[in-house]
C-alpha positions in Angstrom: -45.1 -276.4 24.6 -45.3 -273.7 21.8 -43.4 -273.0 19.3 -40.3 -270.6 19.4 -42.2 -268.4 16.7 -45.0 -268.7 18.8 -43.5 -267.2 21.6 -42.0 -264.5 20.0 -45.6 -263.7 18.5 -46.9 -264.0 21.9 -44.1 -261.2 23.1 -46.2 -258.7 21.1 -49.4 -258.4 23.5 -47.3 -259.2 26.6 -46.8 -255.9 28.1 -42.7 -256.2 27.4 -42.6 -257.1 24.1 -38.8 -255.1 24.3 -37.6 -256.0 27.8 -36.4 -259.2 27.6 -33.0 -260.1 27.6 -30.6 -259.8 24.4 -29.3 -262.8 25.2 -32.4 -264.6 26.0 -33.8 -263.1 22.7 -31.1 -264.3 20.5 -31.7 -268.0 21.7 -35.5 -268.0 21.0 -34.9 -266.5 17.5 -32.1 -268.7 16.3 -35.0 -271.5 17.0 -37.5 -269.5 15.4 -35.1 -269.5 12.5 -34.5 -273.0 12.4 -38.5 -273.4 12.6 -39.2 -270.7 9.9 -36.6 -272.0 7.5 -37.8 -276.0 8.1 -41.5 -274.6 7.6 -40.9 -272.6 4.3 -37.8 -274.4 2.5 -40.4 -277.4 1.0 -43.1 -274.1 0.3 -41.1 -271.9 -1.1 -39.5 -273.1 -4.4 -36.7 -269.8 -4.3 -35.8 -270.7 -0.8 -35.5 -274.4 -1.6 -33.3 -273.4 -4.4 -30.7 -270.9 -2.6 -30.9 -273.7 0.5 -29.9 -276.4 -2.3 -27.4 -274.2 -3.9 -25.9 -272.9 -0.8 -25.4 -276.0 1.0 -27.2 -274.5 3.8 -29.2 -277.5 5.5 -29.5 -276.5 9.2 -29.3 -272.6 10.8 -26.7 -273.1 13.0 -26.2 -268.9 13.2 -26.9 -266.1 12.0 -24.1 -266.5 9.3 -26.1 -269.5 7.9 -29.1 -267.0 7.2 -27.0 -264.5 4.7 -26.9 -267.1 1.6 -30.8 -267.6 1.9 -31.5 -263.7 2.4 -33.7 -262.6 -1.1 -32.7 -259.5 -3.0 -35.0 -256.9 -2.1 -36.0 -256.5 -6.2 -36.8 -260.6 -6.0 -40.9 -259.8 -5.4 -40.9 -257.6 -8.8 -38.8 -260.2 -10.5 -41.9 -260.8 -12.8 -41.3 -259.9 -17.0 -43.9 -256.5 -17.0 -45.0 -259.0 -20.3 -46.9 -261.2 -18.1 -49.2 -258.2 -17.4 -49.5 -256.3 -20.6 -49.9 -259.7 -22.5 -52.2 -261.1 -19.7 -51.0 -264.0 -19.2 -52.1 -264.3 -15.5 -51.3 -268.2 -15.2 -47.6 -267.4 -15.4 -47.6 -264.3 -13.4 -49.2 -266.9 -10.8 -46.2 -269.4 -11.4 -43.5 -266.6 -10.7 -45.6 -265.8 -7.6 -45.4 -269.2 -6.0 -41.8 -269.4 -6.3 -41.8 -266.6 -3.8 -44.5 -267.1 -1.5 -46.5 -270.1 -0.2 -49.4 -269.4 -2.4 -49.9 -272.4 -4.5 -51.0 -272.1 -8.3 -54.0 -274.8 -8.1 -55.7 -272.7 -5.1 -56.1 -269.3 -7.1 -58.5 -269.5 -9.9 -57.2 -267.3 -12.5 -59.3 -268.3 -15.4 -61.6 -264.6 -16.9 -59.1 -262.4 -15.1 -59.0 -259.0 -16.8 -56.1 -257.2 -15.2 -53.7 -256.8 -12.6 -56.4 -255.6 -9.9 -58.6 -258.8 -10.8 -55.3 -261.0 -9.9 -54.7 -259.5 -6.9 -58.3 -260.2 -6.0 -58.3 -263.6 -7.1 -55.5 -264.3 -4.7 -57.1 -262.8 -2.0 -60.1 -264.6 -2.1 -57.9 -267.9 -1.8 -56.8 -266.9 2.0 -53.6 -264.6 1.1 -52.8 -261.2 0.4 -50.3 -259.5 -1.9 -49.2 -256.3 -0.7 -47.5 -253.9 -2.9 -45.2 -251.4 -2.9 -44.6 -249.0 -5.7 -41.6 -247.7 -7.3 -41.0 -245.1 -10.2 -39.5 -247.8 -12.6 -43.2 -248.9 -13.5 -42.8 -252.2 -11.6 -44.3 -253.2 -8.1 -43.6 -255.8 -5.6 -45.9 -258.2 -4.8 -45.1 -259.6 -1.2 -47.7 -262.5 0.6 -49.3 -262.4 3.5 -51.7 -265.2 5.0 -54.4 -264.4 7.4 -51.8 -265.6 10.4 -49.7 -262.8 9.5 -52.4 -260.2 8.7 -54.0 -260.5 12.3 -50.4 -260.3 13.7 -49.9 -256.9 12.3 -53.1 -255.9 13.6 -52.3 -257.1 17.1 -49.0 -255.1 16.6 -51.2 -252.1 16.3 -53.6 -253.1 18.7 -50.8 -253.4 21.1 -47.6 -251.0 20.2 -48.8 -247.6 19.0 -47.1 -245.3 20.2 -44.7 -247.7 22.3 -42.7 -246.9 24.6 -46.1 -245.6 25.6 -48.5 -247.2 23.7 -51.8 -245.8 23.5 -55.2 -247.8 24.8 -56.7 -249.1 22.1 -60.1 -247.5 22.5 -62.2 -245.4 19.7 -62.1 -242.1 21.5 -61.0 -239.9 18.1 -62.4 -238.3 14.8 -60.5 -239.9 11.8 -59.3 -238.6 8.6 -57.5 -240.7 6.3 -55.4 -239.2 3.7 -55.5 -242.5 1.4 -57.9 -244.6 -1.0 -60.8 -246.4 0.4 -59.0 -249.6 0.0 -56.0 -251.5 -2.2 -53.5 -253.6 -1.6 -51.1 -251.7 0.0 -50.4 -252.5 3.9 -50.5 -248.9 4.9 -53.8 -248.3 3.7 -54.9 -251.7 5.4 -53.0 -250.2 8.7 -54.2 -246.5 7.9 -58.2 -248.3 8.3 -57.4 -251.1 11.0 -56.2 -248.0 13.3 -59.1 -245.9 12.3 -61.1 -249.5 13.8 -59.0 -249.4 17.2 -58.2 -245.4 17.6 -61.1 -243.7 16.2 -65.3 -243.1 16.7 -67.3 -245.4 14.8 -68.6 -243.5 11.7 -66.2 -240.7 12.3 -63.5 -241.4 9.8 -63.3 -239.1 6.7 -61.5 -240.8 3.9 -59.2 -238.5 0.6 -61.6 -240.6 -1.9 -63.7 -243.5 -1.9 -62.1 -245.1 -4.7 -60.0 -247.9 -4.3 -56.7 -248.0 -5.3 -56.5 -249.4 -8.5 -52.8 -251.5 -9.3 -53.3 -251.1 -13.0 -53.5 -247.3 -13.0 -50.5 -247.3 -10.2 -48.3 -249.2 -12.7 -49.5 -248.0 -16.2 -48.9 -244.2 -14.7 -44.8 -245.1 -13.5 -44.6 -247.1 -16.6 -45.9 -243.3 -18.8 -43.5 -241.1 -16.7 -40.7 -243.6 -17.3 -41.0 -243.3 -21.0 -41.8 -240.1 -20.7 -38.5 -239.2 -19.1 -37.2 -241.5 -21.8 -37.8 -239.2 -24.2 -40.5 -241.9 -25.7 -43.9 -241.2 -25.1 -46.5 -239.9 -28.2 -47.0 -236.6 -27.7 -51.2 -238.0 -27.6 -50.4 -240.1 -24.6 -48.9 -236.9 -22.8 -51.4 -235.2 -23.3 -54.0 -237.1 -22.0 -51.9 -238.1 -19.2 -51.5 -234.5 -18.1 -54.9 -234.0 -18.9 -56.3 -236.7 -16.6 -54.0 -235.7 -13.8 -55.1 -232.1 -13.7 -58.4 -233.7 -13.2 -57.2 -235.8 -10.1 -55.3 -233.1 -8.7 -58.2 -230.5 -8.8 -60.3 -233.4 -7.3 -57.8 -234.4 -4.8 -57.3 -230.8 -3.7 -61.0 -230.3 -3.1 -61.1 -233.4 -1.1 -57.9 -232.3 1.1 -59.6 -228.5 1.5 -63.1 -230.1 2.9 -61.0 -232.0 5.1 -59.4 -229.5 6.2 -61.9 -227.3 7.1 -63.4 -230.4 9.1 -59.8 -230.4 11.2 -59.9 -227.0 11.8 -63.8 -227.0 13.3 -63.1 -230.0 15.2 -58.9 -229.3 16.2 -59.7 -228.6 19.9 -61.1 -232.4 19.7 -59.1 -235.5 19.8 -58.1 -236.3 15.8 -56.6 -239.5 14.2 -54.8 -238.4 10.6 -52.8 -241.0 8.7 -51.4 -240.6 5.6 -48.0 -240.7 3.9 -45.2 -237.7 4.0 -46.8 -236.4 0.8 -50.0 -236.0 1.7 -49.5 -235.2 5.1 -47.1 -232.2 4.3 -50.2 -230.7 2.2 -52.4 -230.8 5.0 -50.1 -229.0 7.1 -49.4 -226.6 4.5 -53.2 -226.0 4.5 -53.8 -225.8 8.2 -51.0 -223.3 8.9 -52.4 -221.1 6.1 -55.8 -221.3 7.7 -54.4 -220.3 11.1 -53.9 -223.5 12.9 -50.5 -222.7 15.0 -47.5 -225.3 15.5 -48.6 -227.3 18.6 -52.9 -226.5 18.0 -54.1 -229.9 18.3 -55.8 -231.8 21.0 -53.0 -233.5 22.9 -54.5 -236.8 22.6 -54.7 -236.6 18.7 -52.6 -239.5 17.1 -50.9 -239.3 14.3 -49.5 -241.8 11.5 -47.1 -240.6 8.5 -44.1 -242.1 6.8 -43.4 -243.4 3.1 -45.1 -242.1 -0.1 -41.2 -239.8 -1.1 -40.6 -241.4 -4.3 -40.6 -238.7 -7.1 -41.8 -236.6 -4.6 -40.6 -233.2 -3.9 -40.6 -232.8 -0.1 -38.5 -229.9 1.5 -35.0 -231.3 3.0 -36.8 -229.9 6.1 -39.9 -231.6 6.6 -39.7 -233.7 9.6 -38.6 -231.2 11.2 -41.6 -229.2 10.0 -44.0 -232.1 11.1 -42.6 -232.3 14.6 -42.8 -228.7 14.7 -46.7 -228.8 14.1 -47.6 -231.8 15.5 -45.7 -231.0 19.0 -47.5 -232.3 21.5 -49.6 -234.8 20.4 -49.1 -238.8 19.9 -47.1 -239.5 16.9 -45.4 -242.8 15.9 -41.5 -242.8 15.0 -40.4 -245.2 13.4 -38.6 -247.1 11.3 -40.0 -249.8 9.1 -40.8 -250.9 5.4 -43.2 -253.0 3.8 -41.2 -256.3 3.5 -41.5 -256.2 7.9 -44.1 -257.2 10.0 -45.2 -254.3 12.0 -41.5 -251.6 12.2 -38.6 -250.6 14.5 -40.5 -248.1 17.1 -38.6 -245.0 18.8 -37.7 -245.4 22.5 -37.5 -242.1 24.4 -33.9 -241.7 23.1 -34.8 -241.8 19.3 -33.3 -244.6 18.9 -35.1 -247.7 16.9 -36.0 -250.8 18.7 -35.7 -254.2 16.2 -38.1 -255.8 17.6 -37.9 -259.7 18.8 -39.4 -261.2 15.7 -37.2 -259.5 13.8 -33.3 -261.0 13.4 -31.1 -258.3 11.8 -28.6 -258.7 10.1 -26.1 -256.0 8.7 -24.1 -257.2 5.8 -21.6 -255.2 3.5 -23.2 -253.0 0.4 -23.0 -256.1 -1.9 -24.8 -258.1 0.5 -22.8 -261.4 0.7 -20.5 -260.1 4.0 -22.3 -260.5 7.8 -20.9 -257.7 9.7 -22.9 -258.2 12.9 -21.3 -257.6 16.6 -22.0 -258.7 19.9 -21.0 -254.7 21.1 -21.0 -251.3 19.9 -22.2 -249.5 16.5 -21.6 -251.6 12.4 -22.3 -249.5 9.4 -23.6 -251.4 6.3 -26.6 -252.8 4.1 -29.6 -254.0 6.7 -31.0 -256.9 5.9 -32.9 -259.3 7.8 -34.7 -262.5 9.0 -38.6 -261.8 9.8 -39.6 -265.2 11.9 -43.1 -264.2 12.2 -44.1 -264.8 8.4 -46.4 -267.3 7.3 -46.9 -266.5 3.9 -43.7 -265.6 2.6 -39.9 -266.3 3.7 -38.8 -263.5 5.7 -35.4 -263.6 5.0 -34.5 -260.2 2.6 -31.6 -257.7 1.8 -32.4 -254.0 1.8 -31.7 -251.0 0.2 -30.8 -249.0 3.3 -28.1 -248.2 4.6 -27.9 -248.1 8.4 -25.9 -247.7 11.4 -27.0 -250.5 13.8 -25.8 -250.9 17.6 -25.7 -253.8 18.7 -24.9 -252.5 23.0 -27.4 -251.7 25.1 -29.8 -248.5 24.6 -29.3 -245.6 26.5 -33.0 -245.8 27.4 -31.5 -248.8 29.5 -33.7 -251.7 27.2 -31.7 -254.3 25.3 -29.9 -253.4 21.9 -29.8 -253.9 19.1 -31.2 -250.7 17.9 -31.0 -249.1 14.1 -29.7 -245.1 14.8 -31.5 -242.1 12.9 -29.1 -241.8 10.3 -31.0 -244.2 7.5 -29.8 -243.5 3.8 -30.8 -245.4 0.5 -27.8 -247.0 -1.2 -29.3 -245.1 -4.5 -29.3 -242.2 -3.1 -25.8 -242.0 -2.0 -24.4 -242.3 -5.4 -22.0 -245.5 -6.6 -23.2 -248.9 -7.0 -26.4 -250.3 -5.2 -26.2 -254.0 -6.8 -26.7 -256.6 -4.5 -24.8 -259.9 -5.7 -27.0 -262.2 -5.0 -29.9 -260.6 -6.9 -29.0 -261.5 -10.8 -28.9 -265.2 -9.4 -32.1 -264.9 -7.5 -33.9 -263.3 -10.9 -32.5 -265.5 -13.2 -33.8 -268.3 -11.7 -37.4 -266.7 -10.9 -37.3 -266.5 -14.8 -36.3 -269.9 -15.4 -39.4 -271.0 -13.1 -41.5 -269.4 -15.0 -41.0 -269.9 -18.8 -39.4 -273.5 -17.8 
């Protein structure tokens, strides 16, 4: 018989991957749990360590999953150090504590900087995702191949859900990203362009990859700079080098641009993040293209890419406006999960199966979850579907989650519209269990 992770992986390309039960749901994951939690407590030296300190032995509810959750800053616990200095074998070290990527399978030895890591790691079977911040630091979260071909089946099988779209290469692509990096969306920005549009047709913002180093040393230039501590050489040829991106990005969006507008009356596939999409917008509607002008049957992706960003408070409502009418996913979602929480047809977003939430107070050490009705706090949750990381992590985001059934008339529980970052709101946005958690990240790796 398989597995209770296995069945909830098998719920994806089922054709009701949200219509089970709640109840029946809430059984199969508190075994997935048990599974996940028996399957990456001996692999995972952080999880072992909380388990030990914690006393937590056996998932008996979700209330046993809160003292294992991670801090959501644990995958950029790293000392920035390891990176300038490059001292790659320890950088490796911090990374097994949080991932099941062991140090004797990743060949480190010539490595030349931070892009050449990541490489090296993905050539032994796994693959670090980042995400990017404006503190200079990025997280580095695994991925094995089980869990890469899972998010592709999630797109293979729920765009668009609750009507998800055929998977068949009927469009003309344009993707508003790098050729390739290690960043999931630009893996799901290409592995749609594979299912959703023409072969050859895609148009890609540059052919360059995107390069870690440059990502980091650039957050790292505007931090000091804001600091008040930067030479006034290195602003200058930081200013100087980003006019010369920006007049080359620009002339990359305005040829693609002129590509949509030829080919609008056509079935189109865009992705790219808020940033870049609100550009290209901005760009159609000055070359005429109305609200509501393209095909019906174009699909598009967007979400993400805000940080030190200045977006109008307006624009979803701006990108609804123009892209009325054709398929766009809504969702709600973040690196650290597999695949996201879709809309239904009330706007409301689905958790879906292989996802446990869990809503906890703004420190994090308080499980507020209900079997009815609608708990304001800190989400956080328990990803069973992961392979090469634990899935158990506190966010930054503070949500409103119902736990009753849907108006749509599916199961609960479902995350509302209202989604705020604790940092954003003002106050504190410390999570309690995080100085433990990156204190002994440190002591794993200088021990």
């Amino acid at each position: 018989m398989a597995s209770a992770r296995e069945q909830i992986r098998a719920l994806v390309v089922s054709g009701d991957t949200f219509d089970k039960p709640a109840k029946e749901v809430r059984e199969l994951q508190l075994e997935a749990a048990r599974e996940a939690f028996h399957s990456h407590r001996e692999r995972i030296p952080l999880l072992r360590t909380r388990a030990e300190e914690t006393g937590v032995h056996e998932i008996t509810g979700p209330e046993d999953l809160v003292p294992l959750l991670f801090s959501h800053t644990s995958y950029k616990s790293y000392p920035v150090s390891l990176i300038a200095g490059g001292r790659w074998d320890r950088l490796l070290r911090w990374y097994s504590t949080v991932s099941v990527v062991e140090p004797e399978d990743v060949d480190v030895d010539g490595v030349r900087d931070i892009d050449e890591w990541t490489e090296r790691i993905t050539a032994a079977g796994h693959r670090p995702y980042i995400t990017s911040g404006t503190s200079g630091k990025v997280s580095f979260l695994n991925c094995d191949a089980s869990d890469l071909q899972f998010l592709h089946d999630i797109l293979e099988h729920l765009t668009c859900w609750p009507d998800p779209l055929p998977p068949k290469p009927t469009r003309r692509g344009y993707l508003l990203a790098p050729a390739s990096g290690p960043m999931r969306s630009i893996d799901g920005f290409r592995w749609h362009a594979e299912v959703f549009a023409r072969p050859g047709e895609t148009q890609l913002l540059t052919e360059d990859p995107l390069r870690v180093s440059e990502l980091m040393s650039s957050a790292l230039l505007r931090k000091r700079m804001a600091d008040g501590t930067a030479t006034p050489q290195e602003i200058s040829s930081f200013e100087t080098a980003s006019e010369a991106r920006e007049e080359e990005l620009g002339a990359a969006v305005a040829r693609m641009v002129d590509d949509i507008v030829a080919h609008r009356h056509e079935p189109l596939f865009i992705a790219g993040m808020n940033n870049q999409q609100f550009t290209v917008i901005q760009a159609l509607r000055a070359r005429g293209v109305p609200d509501g002008g393209l095909h019906p049957d174009t699909l598009v992706l967007s979400g993400g890419g805000n940080k030190g960003r200045a977006l109008p408070d307006d624009y979803q409502q701006q990108f609804a406006a123009f892209y009325q009418g054709v398929r766009r996913v809504r969702s709600y979602g973040m690196t650290e999960l597999q695949g996201s929480c879709p809309a239904c047809e009330k706007g409301k977003y689905h958790v879906p199966p292989w996802v446990i939430p869990l809503v906890l107070d703004q420190k994090g050490e308080t499980l507020l979850n209900a079997e009815q009705g609608v708990v304001e706090g800190r989400f956080a949750f328990l990803d069973v579907s992961l392979e090469g990381r634990w899935g158990g992590l506190i966010s930054g985001d503070r949500v409103h989650v119902d736990f009753s059934p849907c108006d749509c008339g599916r199961s609960g529980p479902v995350v509302l519209p209202d989604i705020a970052r604790y940092g954003d709101l003002g106050g504190d946005d410390k999570i309690t269990c995080a100085a433990t958690l990156d204190s002994y990240v440190r002591g794993m790796i200088h021990g």
